[in-house]
Each structure stands twice: as C-alpha cells, then as structure tokens.
C-alpha positions in Angstrom: 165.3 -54.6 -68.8 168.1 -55.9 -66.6 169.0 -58.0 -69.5 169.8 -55.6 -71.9 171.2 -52.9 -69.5 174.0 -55.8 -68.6 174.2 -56.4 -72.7 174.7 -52.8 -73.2 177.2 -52.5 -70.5 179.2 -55.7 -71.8 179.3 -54.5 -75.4 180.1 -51.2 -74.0 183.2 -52.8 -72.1 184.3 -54.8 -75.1 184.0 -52.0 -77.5 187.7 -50.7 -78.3 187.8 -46.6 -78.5 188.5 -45.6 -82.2 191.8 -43.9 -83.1 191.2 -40.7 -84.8 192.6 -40.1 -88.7 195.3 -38.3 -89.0 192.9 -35.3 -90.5 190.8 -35.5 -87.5 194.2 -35.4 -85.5 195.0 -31.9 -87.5 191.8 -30.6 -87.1 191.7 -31.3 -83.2 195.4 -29.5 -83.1 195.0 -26.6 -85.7 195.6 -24.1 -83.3 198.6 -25.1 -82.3 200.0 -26.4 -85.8 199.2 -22.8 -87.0 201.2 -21.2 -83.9 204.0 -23.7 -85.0 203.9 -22.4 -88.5 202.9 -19.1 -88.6 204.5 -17.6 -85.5 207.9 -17.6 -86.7 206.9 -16.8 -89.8 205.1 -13.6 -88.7 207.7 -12.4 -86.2 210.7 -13.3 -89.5 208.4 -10.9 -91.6 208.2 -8.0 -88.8 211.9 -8.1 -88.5 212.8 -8.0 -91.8 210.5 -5.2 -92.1 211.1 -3.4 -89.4 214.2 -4.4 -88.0 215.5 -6.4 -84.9 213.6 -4.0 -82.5 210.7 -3.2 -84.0 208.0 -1.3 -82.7 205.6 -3.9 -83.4 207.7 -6.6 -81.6 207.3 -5.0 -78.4 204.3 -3.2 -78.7 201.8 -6.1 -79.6 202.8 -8.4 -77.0 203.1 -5.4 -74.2 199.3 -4.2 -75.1 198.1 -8.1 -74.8 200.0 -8.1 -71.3 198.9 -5.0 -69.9 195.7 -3.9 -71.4 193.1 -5.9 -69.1 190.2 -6.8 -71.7 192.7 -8.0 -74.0 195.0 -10.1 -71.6 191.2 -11.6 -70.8 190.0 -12.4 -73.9 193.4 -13.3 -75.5 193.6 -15.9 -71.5 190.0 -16.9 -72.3 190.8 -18.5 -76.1 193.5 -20.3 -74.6 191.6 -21.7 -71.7 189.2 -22.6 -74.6 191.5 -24.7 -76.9 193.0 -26.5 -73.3 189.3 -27.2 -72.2 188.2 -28.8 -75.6 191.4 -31.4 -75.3 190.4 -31.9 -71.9 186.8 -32.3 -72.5 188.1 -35.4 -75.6 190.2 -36.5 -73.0 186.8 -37.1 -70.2 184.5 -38.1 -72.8 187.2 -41.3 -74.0 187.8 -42.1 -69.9 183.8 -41.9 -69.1 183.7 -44.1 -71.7 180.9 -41.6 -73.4 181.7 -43.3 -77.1 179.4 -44.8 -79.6 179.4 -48.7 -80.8 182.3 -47.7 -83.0 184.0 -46.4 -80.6 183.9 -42.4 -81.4 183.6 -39.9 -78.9 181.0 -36.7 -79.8 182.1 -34.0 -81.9 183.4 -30.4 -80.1 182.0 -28.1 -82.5 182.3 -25.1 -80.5 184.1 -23.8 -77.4 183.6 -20.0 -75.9 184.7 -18.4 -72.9 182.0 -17.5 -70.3 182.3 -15.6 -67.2 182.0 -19.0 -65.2 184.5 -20.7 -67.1 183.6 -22.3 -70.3 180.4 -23.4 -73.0 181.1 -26.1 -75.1 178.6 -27.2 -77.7 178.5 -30.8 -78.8 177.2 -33.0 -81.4 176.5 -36.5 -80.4 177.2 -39.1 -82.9 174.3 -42.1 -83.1 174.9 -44.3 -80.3 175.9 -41.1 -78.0 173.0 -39.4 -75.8 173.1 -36.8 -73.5 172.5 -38.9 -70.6 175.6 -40.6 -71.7 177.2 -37.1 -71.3 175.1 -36.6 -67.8 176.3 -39.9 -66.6 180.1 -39.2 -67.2 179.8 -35.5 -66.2 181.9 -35.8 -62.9 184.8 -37.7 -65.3 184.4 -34.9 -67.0 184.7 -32.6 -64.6 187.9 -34.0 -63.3 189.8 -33.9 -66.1 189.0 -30.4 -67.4 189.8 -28.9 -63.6 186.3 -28.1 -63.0 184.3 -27.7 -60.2 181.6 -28.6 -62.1 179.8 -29.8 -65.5 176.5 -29.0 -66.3 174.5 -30.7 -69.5 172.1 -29.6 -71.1 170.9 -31.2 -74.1 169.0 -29.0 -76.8 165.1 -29.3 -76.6 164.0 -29.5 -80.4 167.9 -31.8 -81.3 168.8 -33.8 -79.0 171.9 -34.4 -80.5 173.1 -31.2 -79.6 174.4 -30.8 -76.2 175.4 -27.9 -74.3 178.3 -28.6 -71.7 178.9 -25.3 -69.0 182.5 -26.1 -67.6 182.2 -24.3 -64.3 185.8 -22.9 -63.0 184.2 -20.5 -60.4 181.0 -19.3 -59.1 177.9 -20.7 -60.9 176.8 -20.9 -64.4 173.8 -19.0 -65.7 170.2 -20.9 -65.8 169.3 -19.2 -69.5 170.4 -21.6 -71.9 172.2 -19.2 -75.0 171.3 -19.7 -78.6 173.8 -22.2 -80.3 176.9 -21.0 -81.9 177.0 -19.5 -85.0 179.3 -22.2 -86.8 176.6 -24.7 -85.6 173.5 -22.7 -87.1 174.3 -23.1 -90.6 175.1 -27.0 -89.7 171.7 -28.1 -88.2 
C-alpha cells in the first residue's frame, strides 16, 4: 500500500499539467471575448439609432446600478465567471489533474446566497477525494473562507463544489444544473 501511494505520488510529481487548446482557451474566456466584441458593437448600434445621448445609454446602466435585485444578480454572474477562473487556477496548483495532466471540467457555475455552486465533471484519473484533498488550495485562490465537496451519490464523477464567501452553506445538496442533465 505504501508502495503504490509513493508510486502514485511520484508519477503524480513527474506528470507535466496539459496546456489547454486554443478552443478550450475560447471556451474558458467566452464571456469576456463576447464583452470584447459585442459591447461596442451594441452601444455603436444604440447611438446610431438613437443618438449620442440616448435614453437607452443611460437608462440601462442606471437601472442595473440602482435597482437592488438587478445590481445582485447582474454582481452575482460576474462573481461567477471570476470564481470558475479561480477554481482552474486551485485545481492546476492542488495539483487535482489526471495522468494526462487535465484538470476537471467546470460545467456549471451559479450564484448562491453563501457565495457560489460549482458543478464539476471529473475526467478518469480525477476523484472527488482528489477535489477534497486540495479543497483548502482551493479555497485560497478563489478568496474563500471555505470549500465544501460533495461528490454526487449515484456519479461520482460529478462533484458539487460550495464556494463559501460568508456565512455557511446549506446542508441540502440541489439537483444538478440543467446544462448537466441532458449531459449525464
């Protein structure tokens, strides 16, 4: 046992982390590349429409700042799309990688009144005690208090992550996401 725990660990140390494609690399950024693109293009189209001061210029952004549910939710998405660069970012420095040297798949990311649930799908080589194990890495580089894993009980290659920002999370484990149903 001792044997193969130090084999695992040495291949494990020897095992180079995989570069992602440049597809993977767009996919991971797609919110931001679409902010780059379509953001000037949206606010050219409302000016050329509506001219330089537009209603829709200053009303849209003014309703997001002031109107508290949508300043939340609009603060929450973005919290979201940090978290899941963050949470690549911990899985690569707890080292949580398969043989090949690929970190699990975000598949999902939602705001929760605690901070954060992130869905995961483990790739072959990747368990959720791997996850477990690396949870306080984890932790630290998504500017948690605390991570909480819980893998799913009928696929355990499905793991729930609960980024906790403040107070605690909730001990009822949701439903997965809706993108993910139609995947299992």
């Amino acid at each position: 046992m001792v044997e193969r725990r130090l084999l695992d660990e040495l291949n494990r140390a020897t095992t180079p982390i995989s570069r992602p494609n440049p597809l993977v690399v767009l996919w991971r950024w797609r919110y931001e590349a679409a902010a780059v693109a379509l953001l000037p293009l949206l606010a050219n189209t409302v000016v050329d429409s509506f001219g330089a001061f537009s209603l829709a210029v200053v009303v849209v952004p003014a309703a997001a700042l002031l109107w508290p549910s949508a300043r939340s939710e609009a603060w929450g998405r973005i919290r979201c799309v940090v978290t899941a660069h963050r949470i690549r970012v911990g899985l690569v420095e707890a080292f949580v990688v398969s043989r090949r040297g690929k970190i699990p798949v975000i598949v999902w990311c939602a705001p929760a009144p605690f901070g954060e649930r992130v869905w995961l799908w483990c790739r072959a080589g990747t368990t959720a005690s791997a996850v477990e194990k690396g949870r306080d890495v984890i932790a630290t580089a998504c500017w948690a208090t605390e991570v909480i894993v819980r893998p799913k009980a009928d696929s355990p290659h499905w793991v729930l992550l609960e980024i906790v920002r403040r107070g605690r999370a909730y001990r009822t484990v949701p439903d997965e996401p809706r993108s993910a149903r139609g995947m299992l």
